[in-house]
C-alpha positions in Angstrom: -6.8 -18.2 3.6 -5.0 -21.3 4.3 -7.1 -24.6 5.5 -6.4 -27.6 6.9 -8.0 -31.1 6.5 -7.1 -34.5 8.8 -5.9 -37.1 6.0 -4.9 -40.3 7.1 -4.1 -39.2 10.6 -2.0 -36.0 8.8 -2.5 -32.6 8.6 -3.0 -31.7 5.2 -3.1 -28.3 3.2 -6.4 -28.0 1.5 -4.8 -27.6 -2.0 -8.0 -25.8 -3.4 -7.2 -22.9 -0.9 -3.5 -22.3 -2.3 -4.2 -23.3 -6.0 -5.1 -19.5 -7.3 -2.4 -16.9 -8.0 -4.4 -14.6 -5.8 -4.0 -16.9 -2.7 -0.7 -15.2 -1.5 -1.2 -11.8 -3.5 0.2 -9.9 -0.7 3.4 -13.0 -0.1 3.7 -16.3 1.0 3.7 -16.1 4.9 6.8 -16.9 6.7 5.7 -19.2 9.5 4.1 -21.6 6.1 7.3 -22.2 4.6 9.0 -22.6 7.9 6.7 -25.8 8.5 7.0 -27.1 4.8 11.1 -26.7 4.7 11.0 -29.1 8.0 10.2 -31.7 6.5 13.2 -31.2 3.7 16.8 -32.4 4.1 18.4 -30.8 1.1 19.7 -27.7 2.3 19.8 -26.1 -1.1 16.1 -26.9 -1.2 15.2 -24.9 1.5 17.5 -22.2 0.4 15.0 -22.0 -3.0 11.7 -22.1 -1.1 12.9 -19.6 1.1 14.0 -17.5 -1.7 10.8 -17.8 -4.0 8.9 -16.6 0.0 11.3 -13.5 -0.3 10.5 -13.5 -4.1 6.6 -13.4 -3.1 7.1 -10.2 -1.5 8.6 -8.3 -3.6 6.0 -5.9 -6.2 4.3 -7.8 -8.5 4.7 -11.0 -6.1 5.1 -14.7 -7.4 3.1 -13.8 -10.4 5.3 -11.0 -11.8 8.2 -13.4 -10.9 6.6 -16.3 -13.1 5.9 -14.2 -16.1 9.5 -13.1 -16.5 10.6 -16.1 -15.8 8.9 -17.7 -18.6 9.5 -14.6 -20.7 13.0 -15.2 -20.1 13.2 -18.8 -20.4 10.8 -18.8 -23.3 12.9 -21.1 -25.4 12.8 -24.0 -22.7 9.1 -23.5 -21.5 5.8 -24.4 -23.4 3.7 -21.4 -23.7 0.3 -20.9 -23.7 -1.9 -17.2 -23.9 -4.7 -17.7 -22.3 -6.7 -15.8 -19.4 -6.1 -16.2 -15.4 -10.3 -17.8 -15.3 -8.8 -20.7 -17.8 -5.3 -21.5 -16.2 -6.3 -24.8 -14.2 -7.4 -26.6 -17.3 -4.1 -25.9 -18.5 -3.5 -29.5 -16.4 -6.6 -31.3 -17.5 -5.3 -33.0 -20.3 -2.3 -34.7 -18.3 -2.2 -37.8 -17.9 0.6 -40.3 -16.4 0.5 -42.9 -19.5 2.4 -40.0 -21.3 5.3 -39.3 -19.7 6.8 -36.8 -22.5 4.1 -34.9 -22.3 4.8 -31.4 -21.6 1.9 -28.9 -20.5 1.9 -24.9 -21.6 2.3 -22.6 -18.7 1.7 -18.7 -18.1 2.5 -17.6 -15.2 -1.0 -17.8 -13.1 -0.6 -21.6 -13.8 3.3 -21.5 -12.7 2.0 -20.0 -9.5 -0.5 -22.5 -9.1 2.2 -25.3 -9.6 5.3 -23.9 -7.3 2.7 -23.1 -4.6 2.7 -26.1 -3.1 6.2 -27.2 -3.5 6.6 -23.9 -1.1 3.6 -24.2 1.7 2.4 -27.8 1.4 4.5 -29.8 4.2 3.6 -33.3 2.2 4.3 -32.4 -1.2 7.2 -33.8 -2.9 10.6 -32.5 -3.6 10.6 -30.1 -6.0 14.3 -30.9 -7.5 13.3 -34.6 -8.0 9.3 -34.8 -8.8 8.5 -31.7 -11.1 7.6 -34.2 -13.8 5.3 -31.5 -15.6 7.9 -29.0 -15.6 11.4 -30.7 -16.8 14.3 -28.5 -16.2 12.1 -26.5 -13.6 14.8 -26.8 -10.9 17.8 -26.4 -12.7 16.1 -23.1 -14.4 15.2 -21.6 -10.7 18.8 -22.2 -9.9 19.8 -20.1 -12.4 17.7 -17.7 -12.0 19.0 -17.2 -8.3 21.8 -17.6 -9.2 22.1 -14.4 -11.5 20.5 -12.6 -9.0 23.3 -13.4 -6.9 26.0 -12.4 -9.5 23.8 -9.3 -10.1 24.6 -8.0 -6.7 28.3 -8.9 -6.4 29.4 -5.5 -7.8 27.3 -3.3 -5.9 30.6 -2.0 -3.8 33.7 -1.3 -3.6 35.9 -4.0 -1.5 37.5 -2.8 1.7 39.3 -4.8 4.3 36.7 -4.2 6.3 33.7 -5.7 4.7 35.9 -8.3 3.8 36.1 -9.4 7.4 32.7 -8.4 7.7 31.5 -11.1 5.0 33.9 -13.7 6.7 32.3 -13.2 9.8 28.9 -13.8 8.5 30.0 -16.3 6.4 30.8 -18.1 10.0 27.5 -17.4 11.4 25.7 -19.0 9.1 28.2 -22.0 8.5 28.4 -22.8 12.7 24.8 -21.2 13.0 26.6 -18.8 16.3 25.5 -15.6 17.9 27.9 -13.0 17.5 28.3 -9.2 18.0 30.1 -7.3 14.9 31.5 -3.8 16.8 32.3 -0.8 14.8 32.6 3.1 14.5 30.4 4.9 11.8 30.6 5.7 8.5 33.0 2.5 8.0 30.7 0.2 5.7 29.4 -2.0 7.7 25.3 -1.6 6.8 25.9 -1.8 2.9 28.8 -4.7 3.7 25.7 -6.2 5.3 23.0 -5.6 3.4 25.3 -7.0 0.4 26.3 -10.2 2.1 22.4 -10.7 2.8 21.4 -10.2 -1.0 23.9 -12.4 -2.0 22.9 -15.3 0.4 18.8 -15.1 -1.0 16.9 -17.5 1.2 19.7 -18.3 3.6 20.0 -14.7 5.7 17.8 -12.0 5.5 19.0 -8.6 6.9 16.7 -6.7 9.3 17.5 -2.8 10.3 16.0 -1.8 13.6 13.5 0.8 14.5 14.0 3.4 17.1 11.3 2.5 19.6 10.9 1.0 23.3 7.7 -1.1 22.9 7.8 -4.3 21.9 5.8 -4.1 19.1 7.8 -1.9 17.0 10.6 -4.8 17.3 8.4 -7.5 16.0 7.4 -5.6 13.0 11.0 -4.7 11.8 11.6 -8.9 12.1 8.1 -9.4 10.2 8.6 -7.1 7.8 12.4 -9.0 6.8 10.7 -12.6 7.5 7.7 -12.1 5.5 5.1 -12.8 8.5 1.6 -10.6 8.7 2.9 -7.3 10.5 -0.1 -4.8 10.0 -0.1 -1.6 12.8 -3.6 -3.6 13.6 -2.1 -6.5 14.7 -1.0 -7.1 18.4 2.5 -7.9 19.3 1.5 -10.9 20.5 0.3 -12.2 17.2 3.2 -11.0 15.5 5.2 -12.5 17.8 3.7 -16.2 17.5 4.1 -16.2 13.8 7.9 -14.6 14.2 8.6 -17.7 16.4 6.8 -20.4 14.3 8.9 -19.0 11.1 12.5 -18.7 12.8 12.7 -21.5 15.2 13.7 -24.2 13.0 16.7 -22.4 12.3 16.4 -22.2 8.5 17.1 -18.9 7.7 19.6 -16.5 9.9 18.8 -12.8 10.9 21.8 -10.0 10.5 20.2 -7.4 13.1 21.9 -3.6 12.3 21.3 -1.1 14.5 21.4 -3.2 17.3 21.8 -0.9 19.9 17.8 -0.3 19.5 17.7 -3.9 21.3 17.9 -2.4 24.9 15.9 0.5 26.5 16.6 3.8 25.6 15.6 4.9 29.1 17.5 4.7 32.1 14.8 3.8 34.3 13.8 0.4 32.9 15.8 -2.4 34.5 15.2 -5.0 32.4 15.9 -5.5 28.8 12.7 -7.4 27.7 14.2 -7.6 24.1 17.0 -8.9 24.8 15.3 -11.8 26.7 13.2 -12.7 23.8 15.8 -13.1 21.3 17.6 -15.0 23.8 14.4 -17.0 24.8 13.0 -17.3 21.6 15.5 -17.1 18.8 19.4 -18.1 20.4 18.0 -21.0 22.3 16.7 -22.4 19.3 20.4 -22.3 17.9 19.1 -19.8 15.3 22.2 -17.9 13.7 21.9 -14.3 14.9 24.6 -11.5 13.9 24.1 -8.2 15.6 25.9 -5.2 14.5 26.6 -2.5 16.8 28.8 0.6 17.4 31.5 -0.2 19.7 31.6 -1.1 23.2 27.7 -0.9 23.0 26.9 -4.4 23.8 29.4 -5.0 26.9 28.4 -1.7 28.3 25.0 -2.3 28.1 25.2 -5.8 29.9 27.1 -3.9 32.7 24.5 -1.3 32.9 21.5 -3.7 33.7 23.5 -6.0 35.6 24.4 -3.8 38.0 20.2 -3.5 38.3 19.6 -7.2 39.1 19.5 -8.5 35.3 21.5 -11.5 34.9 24.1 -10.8 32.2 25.5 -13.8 31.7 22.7 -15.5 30.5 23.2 -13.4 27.5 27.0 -13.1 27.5 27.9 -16.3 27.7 25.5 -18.0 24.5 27.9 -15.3 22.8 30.1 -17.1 20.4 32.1 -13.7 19.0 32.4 -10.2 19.7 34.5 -8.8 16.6 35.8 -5.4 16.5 36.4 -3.5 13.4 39.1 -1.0 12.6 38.2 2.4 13.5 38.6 3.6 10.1 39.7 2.2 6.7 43.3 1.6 5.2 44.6 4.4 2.8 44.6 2.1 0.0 41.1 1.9 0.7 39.7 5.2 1.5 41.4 6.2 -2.2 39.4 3.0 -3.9 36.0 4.3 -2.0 36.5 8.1 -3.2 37.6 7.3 -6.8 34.2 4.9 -7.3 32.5 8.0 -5.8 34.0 10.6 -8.1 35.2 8.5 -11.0 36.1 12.2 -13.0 37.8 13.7 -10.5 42.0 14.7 -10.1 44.2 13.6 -8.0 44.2 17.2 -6.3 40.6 16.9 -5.6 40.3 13.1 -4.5 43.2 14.3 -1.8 40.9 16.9 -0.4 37.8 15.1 -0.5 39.6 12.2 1.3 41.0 15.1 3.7 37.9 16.2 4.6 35.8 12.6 4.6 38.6 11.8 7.1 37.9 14.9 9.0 34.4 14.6 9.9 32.3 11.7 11.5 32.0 8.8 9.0 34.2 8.3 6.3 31.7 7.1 4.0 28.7 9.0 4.9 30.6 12.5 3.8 31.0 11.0 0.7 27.9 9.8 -0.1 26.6 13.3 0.8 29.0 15.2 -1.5 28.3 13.1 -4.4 24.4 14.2 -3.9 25.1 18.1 -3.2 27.5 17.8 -6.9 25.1 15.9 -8.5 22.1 18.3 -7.0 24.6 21.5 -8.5 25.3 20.0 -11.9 21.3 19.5 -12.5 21.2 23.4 -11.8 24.7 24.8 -13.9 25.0 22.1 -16.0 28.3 24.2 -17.2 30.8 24.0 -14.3 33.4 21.6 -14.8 33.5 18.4 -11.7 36.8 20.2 -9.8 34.5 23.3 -9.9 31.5 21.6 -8.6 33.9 19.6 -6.4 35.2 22.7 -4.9 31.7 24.2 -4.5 30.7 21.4 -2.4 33.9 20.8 -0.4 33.3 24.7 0.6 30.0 24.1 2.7 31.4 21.1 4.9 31.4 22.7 8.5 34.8 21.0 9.9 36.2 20.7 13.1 37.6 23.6 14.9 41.4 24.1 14.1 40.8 21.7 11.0 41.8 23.9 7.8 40.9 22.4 3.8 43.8 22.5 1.6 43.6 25.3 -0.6 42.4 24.5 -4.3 45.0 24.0 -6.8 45.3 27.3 -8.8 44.5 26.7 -12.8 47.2 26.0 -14.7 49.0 29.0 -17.3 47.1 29.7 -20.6 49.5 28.1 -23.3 51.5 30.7 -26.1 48.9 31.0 -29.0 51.5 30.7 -30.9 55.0 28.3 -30.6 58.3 29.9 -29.7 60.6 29.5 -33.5 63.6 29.6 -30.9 65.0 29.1 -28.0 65.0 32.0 -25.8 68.2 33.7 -24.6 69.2 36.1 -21.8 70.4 39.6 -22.7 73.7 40.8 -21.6 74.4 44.8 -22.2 77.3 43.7 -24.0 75.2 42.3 -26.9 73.0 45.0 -27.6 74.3 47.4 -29.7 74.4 51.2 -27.8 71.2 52.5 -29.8 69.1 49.1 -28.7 70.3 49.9 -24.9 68.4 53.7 -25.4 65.6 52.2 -26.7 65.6 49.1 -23.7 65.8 51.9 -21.2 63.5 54.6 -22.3 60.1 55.2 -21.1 57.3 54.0 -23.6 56.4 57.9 -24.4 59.7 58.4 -25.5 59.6 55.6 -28.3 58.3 56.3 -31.4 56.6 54.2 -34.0 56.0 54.3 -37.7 
């Protein structure tokens, strides 16, 4: 648990109660770094302490992080092996009259040392005053930085999650609300999620639950922000620590599945959702991106206005509503389906585009065709792909008056043995009379010897 002490007329972080690497075994809570990064200018700063929070939760937390980090950067760290009980005196024999010298870390003492540079809202910068740790910052920025270059080929391109990432890329840059509009199956969750893992500590994306009560909302935000969010608490605790974390504006929410953000039933009349993100988030000039399928948004205002609600509240803190193209380019539906089936003919990628395009979501069908061939190979590991291929194609249920092209037959078994000559047609006048008799006869009637 995190204390506080009055210093000097300050609230201070009691350092001894952040100083273990069991402090924040479970992640550094969101609404902490919130109130240390408001107190930094450099926005690449706050980009890294929100980055080492979303570090914090992943398995193995900050300390798993710090051991491969010094693993990897063995070369340029001091090590030291020693236990997790003996990791503080690691520091003891510092002193400032010796300003080359450079302490051994493992990583319960590297936890111990970023901690505060993350949660403590008066300690220093940590690009300009990690004296014990030279290099520290420029080593972190690397290390995000591969992360970042990690995810970059995760997909394949399209049109439209290039104007996907542009938009975001906008959001984040003018810090707007916008509404991204699109039909299914197009790309626009993994175009997303990809955008979001390669902006670490600058978005994070959040997928909605289905749900009408409030609390369900604050959990799928808590889980993303990295605030307390277990099923004991109430939503109005979650809710405080969602609002202390966001509010600053420091990091920006891309909200999929937006359409859960009004009521599912048609007797509420007011969209209480809604009004908090308004209330709580927009107004705060946090960047907000909302992606929806289409129309969803604009209906949905008419709906409850025509109830009393006051739409325009909502409508007009809109900065964007983009609308996506229904369905991607040729050029692109080919690129998609040949990542997906890298073996595969041109024959085959024609009908599976054929019958991707055919049923809802473009995407979707292939993703699930790629897991019923994969499931069939792991069974007859001996059919070829275009058999498998054709297998699967088989059990897609399309719509009525939608017909599959037919599979291309198999090509002719080659001559086992090569022609010596070219072949020639046979004229009656070229065969002598007693080759004509033995041309027309019935094969009873020739002999052999």
């Amino acid at each position: 648990m995190i204390t506080r002490r009055q210093d000097a007329g300050r609230t201070r972080y009691d350092e001894a109660s952040y100083s273990t690497p069991t402090a924040f075994a479970e992640g550094v809570p969101g609404n902490l770094v919130a109130a240390r990064c408001r107190k930094l200018t450099d926005r690449e700063e706050i980009a890294m302490m929100w980055w080492l929070q979303q570090v914090s939760w992943r398995e193995g937390g900050l300390w798993q992080f710090a051991c491969d980090f010094l693993e990897a950067n063995a070369e340029s760290v001091p090590l030291r092996d020693i236990n997790n009980e003996g990791y503080a005196a690691l520091l003891d024999d510092y002193t400032p009259q010796e300003p080359n010298f450079q302490p051994a870390f493992n990583g319960a003492a590297l936890v111990s040392y970023l901690t505060p540079f993350i949660v403590d809202p008066f300690a220093g910068t940590l690009r300009t005053t990690a004296r014990d740790f030279p290099g520290l910052w420029e080593l972190l920025s690397e290390c995000r930085a591969a992360e970042i270059e990690k995810s970059t080929g995760r997909i394949v391109e399209t049109d439209i999650s290039r104007q996907i990432f542009e938009e975001l890329d906008f959001t984040a840059e003018t810090r707007s609300f916008i509404v991204i509009e699109g039909a299914e199956g197009i790309g626009k969750t993994e175009a997303a999620r990809l955008w979001c893992k390669r902006h670490p500590g600058v978005a994070v994306y959040i997928r909605l639950e289905c749900g009408t009560d409030e609390a369900s909302l604050y959990r799928s935000i808590a889980r993303a922000v990295g605030t307390p969010c277990r099923y004991a608490r109430s939503a109005f605790d979650m809710r405080a620590r969602i609002e202390d974390a966001l509010q600053y504006g420091q990091l920006m929410l891309v909200i999929d599945e937006a359409h859960f953000l009004w009521p599912q039933s048609q007797s509420v009349k007011v969209p209480k959702r809604i009004d908090w993100l308004r209330t709580a988030l927009v107004d705060f000039n946090v960047p907000i991106a909302l992606i929806s399928t289409p129309q969803f948004f604009s209906r949905q205002c008419d709906r409850f206005r025509k109830s009393g609600w006051n739409a325009n509240q909502v409508e007009r803190r809109l900065t964007r509503t983009v609308r996506l193209p229904e369905k991607l380019s040729k050029a692109d539906a080919a690129a998609v389906t040949r990542s997906y089936f890298p073996s595969a003919s041109k024959y085959d990628l024609a009908r599976i585009a054929f019958a991707a395009f055919a049923t809802v979501g473009y995407l979707t069908t292939l993703a699930h065709l790629r897991k019923r061939v994969d499931f069939m190979r792991s069974r007859q590991p001996e059919p070829t792909d275009g058999q498998l291929i054709e297998a699967a194609l088989g059990e897609i249920v399309l719509p009525p008056g939608v017909v599959l092209p037919a599979a291309k037959p198999a090509p002719a078994k080659p001559l086992q043995a090569p022609c010596r000559g070219v072949a020639q047609p046979l004229s009656d006048a070229g065969i002598a009379p007693n080759r004509i008799g033995i041309l027309n006869a019935q094969p009873s009637e020739v002999s052999t010897v």
